[in-house]
C-alpha positions as CSV (number, residue, x, y, z in Angstrom):
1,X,17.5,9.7,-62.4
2,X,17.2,5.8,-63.3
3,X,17.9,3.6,-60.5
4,X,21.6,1.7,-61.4
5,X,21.5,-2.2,-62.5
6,X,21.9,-4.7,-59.8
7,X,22.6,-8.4,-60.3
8,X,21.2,-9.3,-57.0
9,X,22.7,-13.1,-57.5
10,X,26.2,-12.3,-57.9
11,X,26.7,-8.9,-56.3
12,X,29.7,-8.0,-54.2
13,X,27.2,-6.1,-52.4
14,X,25.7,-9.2,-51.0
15,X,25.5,-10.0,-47.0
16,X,26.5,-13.6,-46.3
17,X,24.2,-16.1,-45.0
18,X,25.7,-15.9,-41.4
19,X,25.2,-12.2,-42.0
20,X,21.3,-12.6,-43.3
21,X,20.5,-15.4,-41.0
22,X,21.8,-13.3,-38.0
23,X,19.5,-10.1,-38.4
24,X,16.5,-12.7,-39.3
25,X,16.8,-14.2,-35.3
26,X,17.4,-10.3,-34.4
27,X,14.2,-9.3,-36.1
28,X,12.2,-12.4,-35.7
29,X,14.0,-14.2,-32.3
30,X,15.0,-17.1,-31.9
31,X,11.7,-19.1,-32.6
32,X,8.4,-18.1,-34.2
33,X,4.8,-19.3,-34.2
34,X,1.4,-17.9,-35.4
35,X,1.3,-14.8,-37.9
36,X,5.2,-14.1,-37.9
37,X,6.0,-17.6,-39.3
38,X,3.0,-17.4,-42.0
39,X,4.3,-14.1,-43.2
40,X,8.0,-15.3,-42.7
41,X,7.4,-18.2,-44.9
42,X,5.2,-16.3,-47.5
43,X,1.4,-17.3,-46.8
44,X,-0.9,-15.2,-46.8
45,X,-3.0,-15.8,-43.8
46,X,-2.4,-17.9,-40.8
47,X,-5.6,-20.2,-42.0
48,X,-3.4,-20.8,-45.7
49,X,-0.4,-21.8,-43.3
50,X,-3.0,-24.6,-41.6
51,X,-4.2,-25.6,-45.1
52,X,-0.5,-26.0,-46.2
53,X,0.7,-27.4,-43.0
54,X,-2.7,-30.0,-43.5
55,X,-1.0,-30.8,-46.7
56,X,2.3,-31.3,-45.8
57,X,3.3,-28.7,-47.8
58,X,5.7,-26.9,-45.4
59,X,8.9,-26.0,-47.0
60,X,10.6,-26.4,-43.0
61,X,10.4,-28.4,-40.2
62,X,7.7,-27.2,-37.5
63,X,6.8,-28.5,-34.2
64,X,4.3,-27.5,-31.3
65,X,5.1,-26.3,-27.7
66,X,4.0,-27.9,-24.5
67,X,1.0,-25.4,-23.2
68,X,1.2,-23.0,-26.6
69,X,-1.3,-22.8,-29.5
70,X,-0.3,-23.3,-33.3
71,X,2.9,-24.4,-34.8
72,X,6.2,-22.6,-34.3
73,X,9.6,-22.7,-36.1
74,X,13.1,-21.9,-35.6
75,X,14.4,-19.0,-37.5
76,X,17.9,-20.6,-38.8
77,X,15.0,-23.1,-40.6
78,X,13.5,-20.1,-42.0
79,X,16.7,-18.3,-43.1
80,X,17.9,-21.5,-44.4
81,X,15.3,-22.2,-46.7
82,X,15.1,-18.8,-47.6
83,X,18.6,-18.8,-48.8
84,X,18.0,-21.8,-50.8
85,X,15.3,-20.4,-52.8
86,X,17.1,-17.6,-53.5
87,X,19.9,-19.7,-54.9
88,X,17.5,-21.8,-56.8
89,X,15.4,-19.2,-58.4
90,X,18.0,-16.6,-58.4
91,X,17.5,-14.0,-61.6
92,X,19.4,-11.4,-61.5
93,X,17.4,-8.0,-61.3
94,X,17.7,-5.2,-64.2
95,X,17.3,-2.5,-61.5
96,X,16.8,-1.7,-57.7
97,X,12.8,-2.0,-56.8
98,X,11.7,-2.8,-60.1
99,X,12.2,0.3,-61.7
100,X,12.1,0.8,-65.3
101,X,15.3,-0.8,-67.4
């Protein structure tokens, strides 16, 4: 059986961002640091985070804490610039997990 067509930028089906942004702090808490924001954010390995963060090439606002190694973030950052990639580089999705068409 062929998996059905989704348009994953306009569905119904869709959570809302308070919705997405609230299991994102359930999943992640309320802040993040080390490998949870690299992987949260995309990169690959903590060290491409430093080299990106060196750059200033962090898509979100990160700070240190008093006593704490590394760099954390808050998750409504994260969620919020998650949404906004989606919306920018929304395409909608022939099927569900990139099944054949």
């Amino acid at each position: 059986m062929c998996p059905r067509p989704v348009d994953v930028c306009h569905s119904t089906a869709l959570e809302s961002y308070e919705v997405f942004e609230a299991r994102l702090i359930r999943a992640l808490g309320a802040t993040v640091g080390g490998g949870g924001l690299s992987r949260a954010l995309g990169y690959p390995t903590q060290d491409a985070f430093r080299k990106a963060h060196q750059r200033g090439r962090v898509p979100i606002a990160t700070f240190e804490v008093r006593g704490r190694r590394g760099r954390f973030a808050m998750v409504v950052d994260i969620a919020a610039w998650l949404w906004r990639e989606r919306d920018e580089h929304c395409r909608p999705s022939t099927t569900i997990r990139g099944g054949a068409p």
